[in-house]
C-alpha positions as CSV (number, residue, x, y, z in Angstrom):
1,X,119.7,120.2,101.4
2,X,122.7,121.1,103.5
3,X,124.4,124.4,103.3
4,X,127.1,123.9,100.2
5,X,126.2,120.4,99.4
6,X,126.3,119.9,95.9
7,X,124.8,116.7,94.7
8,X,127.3,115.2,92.1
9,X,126.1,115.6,88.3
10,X,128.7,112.6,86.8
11,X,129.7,109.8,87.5
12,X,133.6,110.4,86.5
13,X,135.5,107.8,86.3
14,X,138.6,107.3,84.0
15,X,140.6,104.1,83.0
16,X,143.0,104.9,85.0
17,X,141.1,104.2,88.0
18,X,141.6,100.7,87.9
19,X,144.2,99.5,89.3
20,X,144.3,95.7,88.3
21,X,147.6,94.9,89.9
22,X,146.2,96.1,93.2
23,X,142.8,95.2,92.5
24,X,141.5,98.4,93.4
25,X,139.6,101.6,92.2
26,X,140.1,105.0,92.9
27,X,137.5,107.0,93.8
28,X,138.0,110.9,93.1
29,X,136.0,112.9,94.9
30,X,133.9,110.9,96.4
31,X,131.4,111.3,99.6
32,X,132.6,114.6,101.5
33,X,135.2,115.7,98.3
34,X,137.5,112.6,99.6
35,X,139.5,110.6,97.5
36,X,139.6,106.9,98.6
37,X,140.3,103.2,96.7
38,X,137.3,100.6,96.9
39,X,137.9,96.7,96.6
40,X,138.0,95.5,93.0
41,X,136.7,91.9,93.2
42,X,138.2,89.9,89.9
43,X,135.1,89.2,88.3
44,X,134.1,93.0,88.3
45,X,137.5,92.8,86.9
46,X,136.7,90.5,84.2
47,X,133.9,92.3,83.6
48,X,135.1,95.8,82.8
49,X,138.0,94.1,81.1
50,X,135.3,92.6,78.3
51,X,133.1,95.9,78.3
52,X,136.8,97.8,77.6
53,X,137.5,95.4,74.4
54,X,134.1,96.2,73.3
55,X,133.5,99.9,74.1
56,X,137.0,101.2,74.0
57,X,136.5,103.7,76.2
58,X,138.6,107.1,75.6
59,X,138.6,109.6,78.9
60,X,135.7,108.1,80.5
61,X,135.5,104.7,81.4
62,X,131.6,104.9,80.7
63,X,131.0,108.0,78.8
64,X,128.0,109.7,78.6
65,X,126.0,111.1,75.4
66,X,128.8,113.4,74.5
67,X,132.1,110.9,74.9
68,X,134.2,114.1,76.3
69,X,131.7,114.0,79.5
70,X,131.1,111.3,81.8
71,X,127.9,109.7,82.3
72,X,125.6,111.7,84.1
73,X,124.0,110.5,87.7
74,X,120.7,110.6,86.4
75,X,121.6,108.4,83.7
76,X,123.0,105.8,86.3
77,X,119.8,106.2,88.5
78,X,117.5,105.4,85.2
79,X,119.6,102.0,84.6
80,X,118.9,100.9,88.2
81,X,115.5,101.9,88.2
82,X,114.9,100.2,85.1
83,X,117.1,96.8,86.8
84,X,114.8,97.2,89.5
85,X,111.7,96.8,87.5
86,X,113.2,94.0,85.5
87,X,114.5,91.9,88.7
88,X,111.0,92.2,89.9
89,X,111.7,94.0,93.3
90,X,109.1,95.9,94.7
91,X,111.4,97.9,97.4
92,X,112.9,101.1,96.7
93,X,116.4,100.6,95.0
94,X,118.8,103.4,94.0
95,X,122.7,104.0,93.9
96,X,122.9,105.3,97.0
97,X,120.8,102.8,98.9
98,X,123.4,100.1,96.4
99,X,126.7,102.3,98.0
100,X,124.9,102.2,101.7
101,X,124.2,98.4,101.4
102,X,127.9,97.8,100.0
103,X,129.3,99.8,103.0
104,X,127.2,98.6,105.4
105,X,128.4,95.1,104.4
106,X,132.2,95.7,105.0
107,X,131.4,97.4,108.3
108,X,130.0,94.1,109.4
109,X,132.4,92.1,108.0
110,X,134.9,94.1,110.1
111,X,136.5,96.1,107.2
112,X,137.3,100.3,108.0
113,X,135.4,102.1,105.5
């Protein structure tokens, strides 16, 4: 591990993050501490909008065990492990290699990341 690299612990992502209008999401301390907006495509939109009717989400837009904290990493990691194993796929898929693959695919298509 690299000298004062902290792994994150949460996944922390409020409400307020989406920004429908602009069809964006914030990203708060992200990848090196940074703050930066990601694409919102409208059928995530749709998406979150349903899961928000049913889930009615308070601080967090997907809370963890304890609704005052966000959902931990690990419990992200186990939900696309388990995905994984359901879909069948015998390579190695985690969050990060699913944020690698998404950037990797706007750098192709030309987009500054």
């Amino acid at each position: 591990m690299l000298p004062g690299y902290e792994p994150a612990r949460s996944a922390a992502l409020r409400p307020s993050a989406i920004d429908s209008k602009r069809m964006l999401i914030l990203i708060t301390a992200g990848k090196g501490g940074k703050d930066r907006y990601v694409m919102l495509s409208p059928r995530l939109l749709s998406i979150l909008r349903s899961y928000w009717c049913l889930a009615k989400p308070r601080h967090w837009l997907f809370p963890g065990r304890n609704p005052d904290d966000p959902v931990s990493v690990g419990t992200l990691q186990e939900a696309c492990r388990k995905a994984r194993q359901h879909a069948g796929l015998d390579k190695q898929v985690t969050t990060h290699v699913l944020r690698h693959s998404f950037a990797t695919h706007l750098y192709e298509r030309g987009t500054d990341t």
